[in-house]
VEXBAMI-986869 format. One record per atom (N, C-alpha, C, CB): residue in one letter; x, y, z. Coordinates in steps of 0.05 Angstrom, whole numbers, plus 5000, padded with zeros to 4 digits. Glycine has a CB too. Example, Ala and Ser with C-alpha at 12.3 -4.5 7.8 and 13.67 -1.06 7.14 Angstrom:
<nodes>
A526448865156/A524649105156/A526449345156/A522649115181/S525749555142/S527349795143/S525850015157/S528249885114/
</nodes>
This chain:
<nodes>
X298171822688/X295871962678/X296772252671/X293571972698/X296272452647/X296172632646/X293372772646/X297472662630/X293673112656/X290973252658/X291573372646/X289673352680/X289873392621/X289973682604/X286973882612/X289973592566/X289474092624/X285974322635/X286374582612/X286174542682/X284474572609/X283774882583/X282475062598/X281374832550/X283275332588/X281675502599/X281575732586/X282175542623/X279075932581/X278976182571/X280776422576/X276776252577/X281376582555/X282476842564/X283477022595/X280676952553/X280776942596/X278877082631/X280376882648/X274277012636/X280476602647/X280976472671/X278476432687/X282976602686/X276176462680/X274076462685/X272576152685/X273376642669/X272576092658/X271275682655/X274275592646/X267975572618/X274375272659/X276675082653/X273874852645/X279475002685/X276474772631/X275074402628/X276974272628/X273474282603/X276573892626/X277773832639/X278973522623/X276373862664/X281573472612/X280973162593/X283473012606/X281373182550/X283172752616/X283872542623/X285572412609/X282272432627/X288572452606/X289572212584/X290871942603/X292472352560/X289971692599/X290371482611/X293071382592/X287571302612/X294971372610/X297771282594/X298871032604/X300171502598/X297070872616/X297970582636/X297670452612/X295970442665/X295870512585/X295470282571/X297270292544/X292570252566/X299270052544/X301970122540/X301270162496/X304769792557/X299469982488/X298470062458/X296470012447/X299569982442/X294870242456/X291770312448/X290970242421/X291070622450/X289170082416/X288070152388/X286570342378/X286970002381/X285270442389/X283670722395/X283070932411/X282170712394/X284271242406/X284071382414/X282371442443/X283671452397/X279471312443/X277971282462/X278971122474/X275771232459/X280370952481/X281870762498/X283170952516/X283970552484/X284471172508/X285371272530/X285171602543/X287771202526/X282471732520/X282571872524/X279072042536/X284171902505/X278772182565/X276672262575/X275972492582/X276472152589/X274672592566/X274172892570/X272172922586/X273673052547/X272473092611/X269473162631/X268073362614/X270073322665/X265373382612/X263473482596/X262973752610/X260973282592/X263673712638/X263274022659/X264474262660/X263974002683/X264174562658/X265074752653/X265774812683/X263474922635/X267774802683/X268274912715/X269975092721/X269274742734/X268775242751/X269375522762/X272675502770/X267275592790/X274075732773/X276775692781/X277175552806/X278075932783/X274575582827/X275275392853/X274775112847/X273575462880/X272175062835/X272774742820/X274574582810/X271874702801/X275874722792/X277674632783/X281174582797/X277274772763/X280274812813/X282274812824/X282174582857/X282775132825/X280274472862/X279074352885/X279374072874/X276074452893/X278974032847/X279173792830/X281573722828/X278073812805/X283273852831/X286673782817/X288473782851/X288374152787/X287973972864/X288973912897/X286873572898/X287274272929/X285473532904/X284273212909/X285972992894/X280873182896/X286973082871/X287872922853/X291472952858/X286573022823/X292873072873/X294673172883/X295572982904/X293973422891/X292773102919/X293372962948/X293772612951/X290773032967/X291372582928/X291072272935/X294272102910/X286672162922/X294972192910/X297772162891/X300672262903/X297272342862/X300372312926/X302972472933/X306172242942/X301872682963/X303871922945/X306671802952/X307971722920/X306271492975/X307171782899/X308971822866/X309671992860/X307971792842/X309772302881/X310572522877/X308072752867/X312772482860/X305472662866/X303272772848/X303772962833/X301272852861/X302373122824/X302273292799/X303873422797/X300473452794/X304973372775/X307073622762/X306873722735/X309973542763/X306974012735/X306074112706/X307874122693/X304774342703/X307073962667/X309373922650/X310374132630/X308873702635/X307774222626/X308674382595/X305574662602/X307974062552/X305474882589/X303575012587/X303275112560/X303475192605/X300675152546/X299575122512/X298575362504/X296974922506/X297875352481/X296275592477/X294475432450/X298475912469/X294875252449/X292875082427/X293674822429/X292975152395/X292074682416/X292574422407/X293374302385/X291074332410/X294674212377/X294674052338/X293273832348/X298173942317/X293573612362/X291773452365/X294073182377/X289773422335/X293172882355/X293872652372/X295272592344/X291372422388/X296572402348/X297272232324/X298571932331/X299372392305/X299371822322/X298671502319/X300771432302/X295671422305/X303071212306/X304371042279/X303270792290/X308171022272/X305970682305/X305470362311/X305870302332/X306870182297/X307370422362/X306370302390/X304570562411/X309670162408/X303670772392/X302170972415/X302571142411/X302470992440/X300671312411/X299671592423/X302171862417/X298971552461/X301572102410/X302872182417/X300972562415/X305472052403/X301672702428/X299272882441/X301573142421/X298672892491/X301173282416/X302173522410/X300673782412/X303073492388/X302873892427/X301774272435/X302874492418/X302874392469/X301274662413/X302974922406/X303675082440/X300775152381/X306075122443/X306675242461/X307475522468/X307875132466/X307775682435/X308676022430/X306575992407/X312576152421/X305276272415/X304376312378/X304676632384/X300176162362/X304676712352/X304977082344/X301777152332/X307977162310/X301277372342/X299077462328/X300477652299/X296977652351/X298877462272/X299877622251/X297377822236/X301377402229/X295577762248/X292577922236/X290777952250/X291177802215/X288578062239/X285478032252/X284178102219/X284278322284/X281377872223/X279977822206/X276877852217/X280977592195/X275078062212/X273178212226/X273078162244/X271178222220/X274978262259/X274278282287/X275678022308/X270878282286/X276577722295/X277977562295/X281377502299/X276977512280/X282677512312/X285577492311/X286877212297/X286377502341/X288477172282/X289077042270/X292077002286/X288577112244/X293276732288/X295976742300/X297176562283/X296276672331/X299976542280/X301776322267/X302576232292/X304276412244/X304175982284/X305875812306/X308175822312/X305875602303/X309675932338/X312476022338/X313575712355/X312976372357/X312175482358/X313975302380/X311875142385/X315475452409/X312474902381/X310774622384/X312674372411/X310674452345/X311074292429/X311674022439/X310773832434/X311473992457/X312073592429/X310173352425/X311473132456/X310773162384/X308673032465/X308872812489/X307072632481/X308272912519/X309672312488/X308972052479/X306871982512/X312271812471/X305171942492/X302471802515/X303671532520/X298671742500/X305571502533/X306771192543/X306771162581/X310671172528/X306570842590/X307170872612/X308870962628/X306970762615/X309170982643/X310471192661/X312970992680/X307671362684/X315871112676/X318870892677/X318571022699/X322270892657/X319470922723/X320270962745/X323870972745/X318770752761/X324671192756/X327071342751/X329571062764/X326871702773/X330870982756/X332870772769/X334971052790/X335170552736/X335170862820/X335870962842/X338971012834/X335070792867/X340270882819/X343470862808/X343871002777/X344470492805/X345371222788/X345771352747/X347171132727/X348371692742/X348971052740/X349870722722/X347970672714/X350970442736/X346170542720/X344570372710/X342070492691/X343570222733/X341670662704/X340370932680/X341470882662/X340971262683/X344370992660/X344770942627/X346270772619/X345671142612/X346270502638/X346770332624/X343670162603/X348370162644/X342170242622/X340070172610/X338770272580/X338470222630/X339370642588/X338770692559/X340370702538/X337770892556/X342870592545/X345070462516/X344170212519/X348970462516/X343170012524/X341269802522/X340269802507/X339769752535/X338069952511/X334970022498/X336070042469/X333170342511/X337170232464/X337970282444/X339570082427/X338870472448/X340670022430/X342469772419/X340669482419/X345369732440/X339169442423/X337469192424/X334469272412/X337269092456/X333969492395/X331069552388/X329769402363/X330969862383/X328169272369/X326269162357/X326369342331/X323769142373/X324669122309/X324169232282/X321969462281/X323469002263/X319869402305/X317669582310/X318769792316/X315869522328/X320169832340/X321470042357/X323170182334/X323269922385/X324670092314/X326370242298/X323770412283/X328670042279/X321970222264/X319970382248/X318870552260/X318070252238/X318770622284/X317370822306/X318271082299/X318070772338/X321371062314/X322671222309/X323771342282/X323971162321/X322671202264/X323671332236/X321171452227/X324771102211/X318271332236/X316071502230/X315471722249/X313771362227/X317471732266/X316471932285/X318472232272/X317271802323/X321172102259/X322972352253/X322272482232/X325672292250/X320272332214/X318972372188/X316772622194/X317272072178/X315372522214/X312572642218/X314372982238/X309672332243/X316972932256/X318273152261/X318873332247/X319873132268/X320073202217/X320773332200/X319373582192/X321073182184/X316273602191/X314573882190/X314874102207/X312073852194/X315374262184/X316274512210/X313374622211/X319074802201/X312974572238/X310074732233/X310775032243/X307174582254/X312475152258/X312675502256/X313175622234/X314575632271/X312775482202/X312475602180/X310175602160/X314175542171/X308775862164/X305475772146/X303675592147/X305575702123/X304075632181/X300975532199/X300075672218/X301075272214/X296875752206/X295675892223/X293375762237/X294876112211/X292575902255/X290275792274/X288376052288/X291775602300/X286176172293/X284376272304/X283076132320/X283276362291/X282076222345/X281076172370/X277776182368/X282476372392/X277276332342/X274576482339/X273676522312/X274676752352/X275576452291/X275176502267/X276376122240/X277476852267/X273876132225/X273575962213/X276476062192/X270375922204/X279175862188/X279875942162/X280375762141/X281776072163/X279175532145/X278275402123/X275775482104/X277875172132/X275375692107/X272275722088/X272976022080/X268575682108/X272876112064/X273376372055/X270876662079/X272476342015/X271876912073/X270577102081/X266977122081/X271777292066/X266677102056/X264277092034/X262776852054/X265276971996/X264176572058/X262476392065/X262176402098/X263376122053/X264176522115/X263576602146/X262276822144/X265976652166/X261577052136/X259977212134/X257177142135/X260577312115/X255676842122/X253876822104/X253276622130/X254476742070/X254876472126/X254676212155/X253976442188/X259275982161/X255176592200/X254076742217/X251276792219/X255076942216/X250376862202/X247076912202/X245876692204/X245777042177/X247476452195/X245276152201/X245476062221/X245575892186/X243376002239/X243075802259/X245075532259/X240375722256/X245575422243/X247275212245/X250175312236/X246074972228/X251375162258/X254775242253/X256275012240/X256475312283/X257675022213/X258274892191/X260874832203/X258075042163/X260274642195/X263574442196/X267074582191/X263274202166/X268774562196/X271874632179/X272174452152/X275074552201/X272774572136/X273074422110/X276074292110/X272674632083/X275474032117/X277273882127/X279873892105/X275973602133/X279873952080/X281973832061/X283774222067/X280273702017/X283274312085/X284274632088/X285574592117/X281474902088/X284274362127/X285174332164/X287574112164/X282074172189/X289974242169/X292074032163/X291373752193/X295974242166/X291073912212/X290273702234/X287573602236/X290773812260/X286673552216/X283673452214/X284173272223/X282173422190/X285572942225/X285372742237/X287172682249/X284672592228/X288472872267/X289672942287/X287373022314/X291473152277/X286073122311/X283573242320/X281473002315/X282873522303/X279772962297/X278072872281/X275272852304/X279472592265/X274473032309/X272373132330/X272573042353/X269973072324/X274372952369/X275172842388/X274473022419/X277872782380/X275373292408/X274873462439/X274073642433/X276873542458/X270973732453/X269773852454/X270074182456/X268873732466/X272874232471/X272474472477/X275274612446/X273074522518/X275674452431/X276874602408/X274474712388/X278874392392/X273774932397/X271174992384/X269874872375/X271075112369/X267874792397/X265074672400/X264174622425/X264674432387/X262574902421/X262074892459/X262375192467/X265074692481/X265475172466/X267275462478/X269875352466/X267375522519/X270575602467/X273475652461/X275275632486/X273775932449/X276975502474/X280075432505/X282275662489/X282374932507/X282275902502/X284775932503/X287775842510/X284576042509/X288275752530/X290075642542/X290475462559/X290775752547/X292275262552/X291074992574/X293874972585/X289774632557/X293874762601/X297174662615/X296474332617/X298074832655/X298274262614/X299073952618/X300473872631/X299873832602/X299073732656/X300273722686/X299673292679/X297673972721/X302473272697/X301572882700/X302372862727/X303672592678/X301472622729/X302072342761/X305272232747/X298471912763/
</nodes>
């Protein structure tokens, strides 16, 4: 299982999303993925993840894998999941009052079940010159759509704001502020539109997550 916890600036509200990785090839996103709807205090959250610790400790329980500062989202070829973080970003502006950041460093983690470590390094890697040498036609197309979809450098001329619309020009956030209803991202401007594709709540809608960490079992 991985826990992805987000949390504000302050450290003040976390929330809280569930990625279920036992299920070895999801057809849909919701198959493995559960976001708690609850804004919780630093002892909550933190009371929530010791419980979840404890009751996991004969697999070694939680260990934090990686820590974020955004999300790009999920993506999908042909056997699963795969979660990607921005992990560095630079502030290159502010746009009334808004900080604008580019992307200095991305991780991507395969939502797959979880290998239990072989007790003999032989066999470790005899296994993964195995693996490799015996890979299916699927398993090859994986890996060729996965080096494809690598191939984007995203720390070049990608930005993101925590607080600021930049798919819609000045003129139209200006105009949208005064309305009661808060307008959509103009998806053909949002490179991770269905990477995302309204999936979690706290990527602005709701509150804003400054910074999350990605801890698993």
């Amino acid at each position: 299982m991985f826990y992805l916890v987000g949390f504000n600036e302050l450290e003040t509200a976390f929330r809280l999303i569930k990625i279920n990785r036992t299920i070895p090839y999801p057809k849909e996103l919701a198959e493995i993925l559960r976001e708690d709807p609850v804004i919780y205090s630093p002892k909550e959250i933190g009371d929530i993840l010791d419980m979840i610790h404890e009751g996991n400790k004969t697999s070694g329980g939680l260990v934090k894998i990686a820590t974020a500062v955004g999300i790009v989202g999920f993506v999908k070829f042909l056997n699963g999941y795969y979660l990607t973080l921005i992990t560095q970003k630079k502030e290159v502006g502010c746009v009334a009052g808004n900080f604008i950041y580019t992307i200095k460093a991305t991780e991507m983690f395969p939502i797959k079940p979880r290998q239990e470590p072989e007790s003999n390094a032989f066999k470790t890697l005899w296994k993964s010159l195995n693996k490799r040498l015996t890979q299916t036609t699927s398993e090859v197309a994986e890996n060729r759509y996965l080096s494809l979809f690598q191939f984007v450098d995203m720390t070049k001329d990608f930005f993101f704001s925590y607080s600021y619309d930049l798919t819609h020009s000045l003129q139209f956030n200006y105009i949208a502020a005064k309305s009661e209803d808060s307008p959509e991202p103009l998806e053909m401007f949002e490179w991770n539109y269905y990477q995302i594709n309204g999936k979690l709540a706290f990527m602005g809608m709701g509150m804003d997550m400054d910074m999350g960490l990605l801890i698993r079992i």
